[in-house]
Every structure is written in structure tokens, then in C-alpha cells.
N, C-alpha and C positions, 0 to 999 in steps of 0.2 A: 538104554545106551546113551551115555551123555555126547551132544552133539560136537562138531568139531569146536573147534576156537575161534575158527575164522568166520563163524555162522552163528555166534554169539551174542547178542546184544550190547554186554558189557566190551567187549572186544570192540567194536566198533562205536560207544560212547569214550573210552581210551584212546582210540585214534583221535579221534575228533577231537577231544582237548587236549590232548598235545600234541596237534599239528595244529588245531585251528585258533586254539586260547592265545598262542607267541602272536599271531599275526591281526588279533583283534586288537590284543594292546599295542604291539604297537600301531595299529592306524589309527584306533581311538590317540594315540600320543603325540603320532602327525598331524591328526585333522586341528587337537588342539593348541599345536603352536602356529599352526596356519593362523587359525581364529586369531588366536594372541596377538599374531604380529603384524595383523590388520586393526585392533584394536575392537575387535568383535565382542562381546559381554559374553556371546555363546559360549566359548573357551572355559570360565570355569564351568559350566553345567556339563560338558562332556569331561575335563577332568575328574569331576565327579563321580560320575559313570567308572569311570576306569580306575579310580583307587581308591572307592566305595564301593560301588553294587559287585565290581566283579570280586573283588577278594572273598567276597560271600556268598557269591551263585560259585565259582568252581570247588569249594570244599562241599556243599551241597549236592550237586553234580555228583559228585565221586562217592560221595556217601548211599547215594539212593539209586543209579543207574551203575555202576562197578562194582561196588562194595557189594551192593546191592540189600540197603539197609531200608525196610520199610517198616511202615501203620508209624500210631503217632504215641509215639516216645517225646516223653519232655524235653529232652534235648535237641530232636527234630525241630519239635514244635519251638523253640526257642532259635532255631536257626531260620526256620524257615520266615518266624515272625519278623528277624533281624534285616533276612532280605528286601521282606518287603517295606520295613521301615528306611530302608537305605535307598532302595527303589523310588521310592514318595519323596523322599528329602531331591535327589535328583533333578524328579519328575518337575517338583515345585521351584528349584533352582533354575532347570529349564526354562520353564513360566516365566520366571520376573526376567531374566537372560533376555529371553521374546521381546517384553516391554521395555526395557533398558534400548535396545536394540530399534525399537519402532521410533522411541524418543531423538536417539542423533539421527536415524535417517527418516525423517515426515514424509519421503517420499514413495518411498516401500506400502505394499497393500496393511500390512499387518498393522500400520500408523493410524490407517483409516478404521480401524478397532478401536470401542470405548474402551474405558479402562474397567469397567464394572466387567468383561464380558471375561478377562484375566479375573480377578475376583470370582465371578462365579465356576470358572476352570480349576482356580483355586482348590475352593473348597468342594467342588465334586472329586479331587484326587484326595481328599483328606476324608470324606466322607466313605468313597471308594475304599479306601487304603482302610479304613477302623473296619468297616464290615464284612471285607472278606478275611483279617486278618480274627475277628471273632467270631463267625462261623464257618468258613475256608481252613483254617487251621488249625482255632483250637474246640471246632463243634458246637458250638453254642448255637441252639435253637432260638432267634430272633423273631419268629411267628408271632409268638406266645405274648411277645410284648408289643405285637402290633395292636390290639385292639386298644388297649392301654393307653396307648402313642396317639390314638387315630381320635379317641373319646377328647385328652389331655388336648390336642390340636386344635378341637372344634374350641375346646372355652378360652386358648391361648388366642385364635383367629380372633372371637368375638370379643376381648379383652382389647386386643390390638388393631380391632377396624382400619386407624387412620395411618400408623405404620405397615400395615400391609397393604393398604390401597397406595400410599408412595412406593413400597417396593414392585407391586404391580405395575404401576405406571413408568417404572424405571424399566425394564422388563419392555413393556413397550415402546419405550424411548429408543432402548436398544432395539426392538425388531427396525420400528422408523425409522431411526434414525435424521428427525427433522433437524440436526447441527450438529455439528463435531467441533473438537476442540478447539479455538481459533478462531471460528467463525464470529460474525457481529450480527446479532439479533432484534430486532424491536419485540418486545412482549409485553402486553398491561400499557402501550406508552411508553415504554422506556427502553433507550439503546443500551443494550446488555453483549460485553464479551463473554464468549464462553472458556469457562476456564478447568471445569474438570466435572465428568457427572460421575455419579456415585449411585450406591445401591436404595438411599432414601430419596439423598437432596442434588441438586445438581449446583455447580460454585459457576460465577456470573462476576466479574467485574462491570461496575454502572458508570457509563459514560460520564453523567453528569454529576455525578457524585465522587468517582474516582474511589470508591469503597467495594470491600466483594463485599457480592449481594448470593446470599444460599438459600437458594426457589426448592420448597418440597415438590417431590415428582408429580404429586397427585395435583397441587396448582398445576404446572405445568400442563397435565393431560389433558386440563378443561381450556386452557388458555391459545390465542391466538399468538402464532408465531412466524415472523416474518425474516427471512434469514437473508441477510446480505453478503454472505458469505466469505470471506479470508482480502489477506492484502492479493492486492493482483487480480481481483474479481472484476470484471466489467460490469459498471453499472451508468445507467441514464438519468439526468438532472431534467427537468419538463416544467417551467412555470408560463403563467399565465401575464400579460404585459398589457395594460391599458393606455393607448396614446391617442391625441385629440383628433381629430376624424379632419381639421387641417393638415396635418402630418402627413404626405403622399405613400401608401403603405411600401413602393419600392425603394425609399429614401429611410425608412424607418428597418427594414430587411439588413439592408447596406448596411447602418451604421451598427445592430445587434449584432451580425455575423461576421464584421470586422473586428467586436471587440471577443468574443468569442475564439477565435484566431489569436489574439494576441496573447488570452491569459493558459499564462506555461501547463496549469492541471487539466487543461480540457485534452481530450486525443483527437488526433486527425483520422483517427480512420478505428470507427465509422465515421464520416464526416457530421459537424454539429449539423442543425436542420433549423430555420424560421420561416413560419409560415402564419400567412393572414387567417386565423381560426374563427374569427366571429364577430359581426356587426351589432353593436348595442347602441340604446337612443343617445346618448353621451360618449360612445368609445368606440374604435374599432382594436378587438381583441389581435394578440398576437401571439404565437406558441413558439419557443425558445427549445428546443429539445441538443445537448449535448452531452459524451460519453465519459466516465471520467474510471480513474483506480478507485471502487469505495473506500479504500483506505485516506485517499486526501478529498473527500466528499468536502467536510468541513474547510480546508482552505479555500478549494473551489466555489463552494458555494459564499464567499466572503470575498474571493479576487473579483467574480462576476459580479456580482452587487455593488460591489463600491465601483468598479470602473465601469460600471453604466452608471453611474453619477455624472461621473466627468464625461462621456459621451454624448449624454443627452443635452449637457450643458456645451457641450464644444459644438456641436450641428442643433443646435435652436429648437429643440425638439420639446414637448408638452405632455408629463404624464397627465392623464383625463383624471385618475384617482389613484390612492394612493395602490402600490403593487401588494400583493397577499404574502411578505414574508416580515422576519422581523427587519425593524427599523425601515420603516418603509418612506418612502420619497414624493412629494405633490406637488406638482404645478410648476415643475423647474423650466428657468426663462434666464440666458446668459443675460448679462447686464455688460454693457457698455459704454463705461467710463469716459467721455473727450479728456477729462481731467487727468482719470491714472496715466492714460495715454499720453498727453503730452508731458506727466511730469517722468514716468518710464524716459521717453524718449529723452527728456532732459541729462538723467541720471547716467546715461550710458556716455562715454568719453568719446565714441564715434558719433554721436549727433549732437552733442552738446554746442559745439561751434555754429549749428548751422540759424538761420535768422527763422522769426515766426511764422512766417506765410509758409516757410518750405515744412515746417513743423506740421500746420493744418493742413497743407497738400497731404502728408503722410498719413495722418488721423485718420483721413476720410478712403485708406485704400489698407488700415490693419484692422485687425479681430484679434479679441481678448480670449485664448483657450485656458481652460484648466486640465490637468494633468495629475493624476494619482500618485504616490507613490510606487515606485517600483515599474512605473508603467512607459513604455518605450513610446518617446515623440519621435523620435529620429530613426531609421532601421535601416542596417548597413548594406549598402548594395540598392538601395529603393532611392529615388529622387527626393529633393526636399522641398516640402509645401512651399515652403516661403521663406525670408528671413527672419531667424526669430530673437527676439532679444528679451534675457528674461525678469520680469517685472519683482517675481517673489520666490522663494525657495532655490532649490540648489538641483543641479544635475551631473552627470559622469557622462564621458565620454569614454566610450569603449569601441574595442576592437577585435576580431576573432579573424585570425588568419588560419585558413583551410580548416581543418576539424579539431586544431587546436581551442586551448579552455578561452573564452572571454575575456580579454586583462581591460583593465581600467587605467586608461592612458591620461586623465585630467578631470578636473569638476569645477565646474562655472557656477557663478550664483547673479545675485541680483546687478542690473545693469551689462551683464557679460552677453554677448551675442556667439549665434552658431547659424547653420544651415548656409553657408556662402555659397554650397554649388546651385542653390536656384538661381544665382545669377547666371549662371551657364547654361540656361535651358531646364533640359531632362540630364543632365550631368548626374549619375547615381551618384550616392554618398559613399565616401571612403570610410567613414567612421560609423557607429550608431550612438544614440542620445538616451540616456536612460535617467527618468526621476530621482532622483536620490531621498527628495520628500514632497511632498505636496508642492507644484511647481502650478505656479500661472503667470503664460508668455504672450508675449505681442508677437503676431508672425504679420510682419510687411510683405505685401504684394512681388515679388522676385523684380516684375517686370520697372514698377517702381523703383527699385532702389537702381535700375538700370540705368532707366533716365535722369536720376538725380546723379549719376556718376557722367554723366556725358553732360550733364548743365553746368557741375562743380565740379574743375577742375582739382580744385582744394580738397573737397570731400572724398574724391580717386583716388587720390593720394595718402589720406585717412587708411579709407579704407584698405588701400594696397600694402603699408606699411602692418597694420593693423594684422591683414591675411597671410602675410608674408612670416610674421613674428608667429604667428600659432600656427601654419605649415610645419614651421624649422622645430618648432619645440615640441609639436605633435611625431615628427620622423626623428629626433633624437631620441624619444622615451620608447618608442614602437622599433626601430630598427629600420635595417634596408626594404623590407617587404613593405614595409609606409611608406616609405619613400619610393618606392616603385608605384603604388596606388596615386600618391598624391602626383604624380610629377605630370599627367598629362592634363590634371584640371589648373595646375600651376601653371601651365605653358598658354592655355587658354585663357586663365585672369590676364597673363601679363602682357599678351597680345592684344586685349581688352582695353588694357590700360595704356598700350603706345599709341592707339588710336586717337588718342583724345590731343 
């Protein structure tokens, strides 16, 4: 007795595709204009899906669970093989979809995947895909040729030693994972970017060469790797500093960790570190430890260096021998010109009037600094050392009101002077002072240039003329907010100056 309809197999694979086939396509059709219209790569590997694989799984379907059309007829076998080749086409669409996908968003898990590990996904869907479709479909006994395959494998292995010892060591690169793409490496000695590994060789741009450099895997597995990891990475600068055992070591602290502070690639936090590390018969050792992005390693490690040049030279300090990096520095000791000094002093329009004894009073109360490029003598909002007036190169004067950018309100050069609120005490600076090039200045005593304005009435007057003209022309280029700053050390010079 044939059973009911409703109790039927075929009855119920009939429902199922024509209630459930409308509502796959369409969400596969939704899901892929969502993708689309985020700009997801995904998008076509699901349209794929849906007017590819199914046009050929529902005629299948209906042929062998309704119809009820079985065993394998060449025409089956020709459909069934089509699905699965339509299936794999997909599959592998999907894949690179994936990786397309990993590439605009780095931040996603699936980024932090080599690219070899799609590759080898790859080709197990293609491998997959041939062999169930040759004995899965159309019966073919694969056994028969394993021994064959297995004999043919050992003398293809033994042939190919040193390409399968790289593929192997790829293989283990990827379990490691000792770098990913991006990353900056030292390997052999050499700063290597990582730029793509592969199933042999792994591709490397070389710092110093600026050439890709393609390292086989199998170097690589024997070699030492030291990974510095991506921009943004936190990494620590630590050298070694030898200074003359005259140097008092809390005076030598002071002036390394002032200029550490100053230069822009160091970060404050972790804060730098100097510390007295070690007494030698000639030296007492010093350790410099601060943090930097290893991405500007190389500036940094160039801003530090050079402006401890000028540092050690500006506070009288003594390398014992020369420091352990390139271009290294000995025995530096300012020098102290009476000459430059009074001819400096000559040079500038506000001391030029005054007679020679007031000249050698001056001599004997300034100091001769040098200054780096780029490197800040003046810092706005902090007191100024002294008066300075400059001997050689050129400087800016800038300004940053609240968290606005820095603008560059003038530039002095040779003979020009700055710093007048040392006259005023602790008066903070309204402005900051920045190198423009290698600058070397005379800074006068504050207190000095005090008394010579209360000895010379004439000189007061220099000078007040003088302060007055670059107040007015510093608050015209800056605006009201300068002229808000300036107006209570202007009220102080000029009270200053009726006393007399």
C-alpha cells in the first residue's frame, strides 16, 4: 500500500524548496547589497553563491530527492560534477574576499593572518574539490595510485632538499609567527621591513639599502630575529655617557635630562631616566634610558646627539672619552672669546653708543652659548636666563595661544637681541625663542643690564625705545591675545623707566 503524500519524502523535499529556495535568495541578495554598500569585497563571493552554486544545487535537488532520479548516469555525474566546480569557484572567491577584506581593515583578527595561510586554504579547496569530484562522483579508485605517488614523492623530496626545507620553515614561520607584515626586524645585522612572506621566501625591504631584500624561509629558521615591531610600538633608547670625574654627577643628570625634555621624539611617560651607572679610573659612567615611537628611532636618536653637543658646550662640561655611537664627540670645553664678545657687543645698535669700560664691565658678567638648530633657547611661559643678543645665526620667535598651532611672529639674526623680561625679575616670557640654524648667543647677566639702565640715562632710553618698537610690532602680527600678554610686563618696563 503506497503510503500517504503527506508522509513522503519527496512531498516534503517540494515544500522545502518552494517555500525555503524564495527566502534564501532573497537574503543571500540582502545580505549582499548590505556588503556592497559598506564597500565590503565580501559582496561578490556571496553573489556568487546565489547565481552560481544555487542555480545548480536546486535542479539537482529536484532531480534526485522528487523526481527521484538515482545511481550515476552521466548526466548526473556531469551535474553533480558542475556543482561542485561552481561550489569551489565560490569557495575560493570567498578566500581572496577574506584577504582583500583584512588588507583595508589591519585591524580586524583575520589581518593578523599571513598571507601563505590563504594560499595554503587555497589550495586544499582545489585539492579537496579534484578528489572528491574523481572518486566522490565519478568512482575512480585513487588507492591504486597511492603507492606510485608515495615512491614518485620520496625521489621528488630527495631532488628538492633545499626547496622543501624553505617550504618547511615557512610552515613554521607561520605556526611562530616571529613578525607579521609591517613589522621592523634586525636579522644577520640588518634592519629589515617586513613586507610579504610567502610559501618559499619571505620579501623584506632593507633599511639601509632601501632595496627588497627576498630571505629564503630556511635562512630565516636558522637565523636570529629581533623584532621591533610596527609604527606606534614603544621602544627604549639606553646609551652609555662618559664625563670627567670633575663634572659633579648631580649637575651632569640636570643638564642630560633637561635636554631629553626638550627634544620633541622622546615621550614623557614613561618618563626618560639618568642615572650614575659606574665609576671608572678616568670616567664616571652615566646611563641615559628614554622612550621613543620606534618608528622615529632614527630622528631621535640624531635630535639627542647633536643637542648634547650644544649642551655640554653651554654648561662647561668634559666628555672623558669619546661616547660609543657614530660620530662621536671628545673633550668638549666652551671657549671664551673677550674679543667675540666685545666685538658682538659693538655690532648690536643698542650697545654700540656706550664707552669701553661699560663694554669690559659687561664682558666680565656674559657667557658665550651655542645652540642647535631647531632647538628652543627661549620657552614661552618660563623666565628668561638673561639678556641675549645674538652673535651668529638666526632665530624665530613664536607663539602658541591656548592649544592653538605655533605661528612664527618674527626672526632675529646677528646683532638682534631678545629676552628683556629678565629685566623684570622672574617675569615669564610672553613669547618662545627657537633656532632657526645653528645660533651662538651672548646672554648678559639680567641684573646687569639693570644697573647700567639706572647709571645711563641715555642707554634707558635706547633701550626703552628699542622694547617699545618690538612690543608694538610683536602685538600687531600676533593680535589682541599679545597684546593682552604683553601689557603687564609693559606697564612694569615703563615704570621702570620713569624712575630714573
Amino acid at each position: 500500500m503506497e503510503a500517504p503524500l503527506i508522509k513522503q519524502a519527496a512531498f516534503w523535499w517540494g515544500v522545502g524548496l518552494v517555500a525555503g529556495m524564495p527566502i534564501l535568495v532573497l537574503a543571500l541578495g540582502e545580505w549582499s547589497e548590505r556588503l556592497a554598500r559598506r564597500g565590503n569585497p565580501l559582496a561578490q563571493g556571496v553573489r556568487q553563491i546565489r547565481h552560481v552554486v544555487l542555480p545548480v544545487l536546486v535542479p539537482l535537488l529536484i532531480l534526485q530527492y522528487i523526481i527521484g532520479i538515482t545511481g550515476s548516469t552521466a548526466w548526473m555525474n556531469l551535474l553533480k560534477t558542475l556543482l561542485w566546480l561552481t561550489t569551489a569557484y565560490a569557495g575560493l572567491t570567498l578566500l581572496r574576499n577574506v584577504s582583500q577584506y583584512s588588507a583595508r581593515h589591519p585591524t580586524v583578527w583575520v589581518s593578523k593572518m599571513p598571507g601563505l595561510l590563504f594560499i595554503i586554504a587555497r589550495a586544499i579547496v582545489v585539492f579537496g574539490m579534484i578528489v572528491h569530484i574523481l572518486s566522490g562522483v565519478w568512482g575512480f579508485d585513487l588507492s591504486q595510485y597511492a603507492t606510485s605517488l608515495g615512491l614518485g614523492s620520496m625521489a621528488i623530496a630527495f631532488a628538492l632538499q633545499d626547496p622543501l626545507s624553505n617550504l618547511v620553515s615557512g610552515f613554521l614561520l607561520l605556526a611562530d609567527r616571529p613578525f607579521q607584515v609591517g613589522d621592523w626586524c634586525q636579522i644577520g645585522g640588518r634592519w629589515l621591513l617586513v613586507q610579504q612572506t610567502g610559501w618559499r621566501t619571505t620579501r623584506f625591504e632593507s633599511y639601509a639599502e632601501g632595496a627588497v631584500v627576498v630571505m629564503p624561509n630556511g635562512n630565516l629558521g636558522k637565523a636570529d630575529i629581533v623584532n621591533y615591531g610596527q609604527k606606534g610600538s614603544l621602544h627604549v633608547m639606553r646609551h652609555m655617557i662618559h664625563f670627567s670625574h670633575d663634572d659633579p654627577p648631580n649637575v651632569v643628570k640636570d643638564v642630560i635630562m633637561e635636554l631629553l625634555l626638550s627634544v620633541e621624539e622622546v615621550l614623557e611617560q614613561p618618563p626618560p631616566e639618568v642615572i650614575t651607572y659606574d665609576y671608572e679610573e678616568n670616567a664616571i659612567v652615566y646611563r641615559m634610558s628614554y622612550y621613543i615611537d620606534f618608528w622615529n628611532w632614527g630622528s631621535a636618536r640624531d635630535h639627542v646627539y647633536t643637542q648634547l653637543y650644544y649642551a655640554i658646550r653651554r654648561h662647561g662640561l668634559t666628555l672623558a672619552r669619546p661616547m660609543a655611537f657614530w660620530g662621536g664627540i671628545d673633550a668638549l670645553k666652551p671657549q671664551k672669546s673677550v674679543q667675540q664678545i666685545v666685538d658682538t657687543l659693538r655690532m648690536s645698535a643698542l650697545f654700540a653708543s656706550l664707552p669701553a669700560e661699560t663694554i669690559d664691565e659687561l664682558v666680565a658678567v656674559t657667557s658665550v652659548q651655542d645652540y642647535a638648530e631647531h632647538e628652543h633657547i627661549v620657552r614661552q611661559g618660563k623666565p628668561d636666563d638673561g639678556f641675549y643678543i645674538i652673535a651668529a645665526g638666526e632665530v624665530a620667535v613664536t607663539m602658541q595661544v591656548g592649544s592653538g598651532p605655533e605661528r612664527h611672529l618674527a626672526y632675529y639674526t646677528a646683532g638682534d637681541f631678545f629676552g628683556e623680561m629678565a629685566l623684570l625679575g622672574n617675569e615669564s616670557s610672553p613669547v618662545g625663542v627657537i633656532a632657526v640654524t645653528d645660533v651662538r648667543v651672548l646672554i648678559i647677566d639680567g641684573y646687569a643690564i639693570t644697573q647700567l639702565i639706572d647709571q645711563s640715562p641715555q642707554f634707558a632710553l635706547e633701550m626703552n625705545f628699542f622694547i617699545e618698537k618690538r612690543q608694538t610690532h610683536l602685538s600687531t602680527i600676533a593680535g589682541v591675545e599679545t597684546e593682552r600678554r604683553h601689557q603687564t610686563a609693559r606697564h612694569d618696563w615703563i615704570n621702570m623707566i620713569k624712575k630714573l
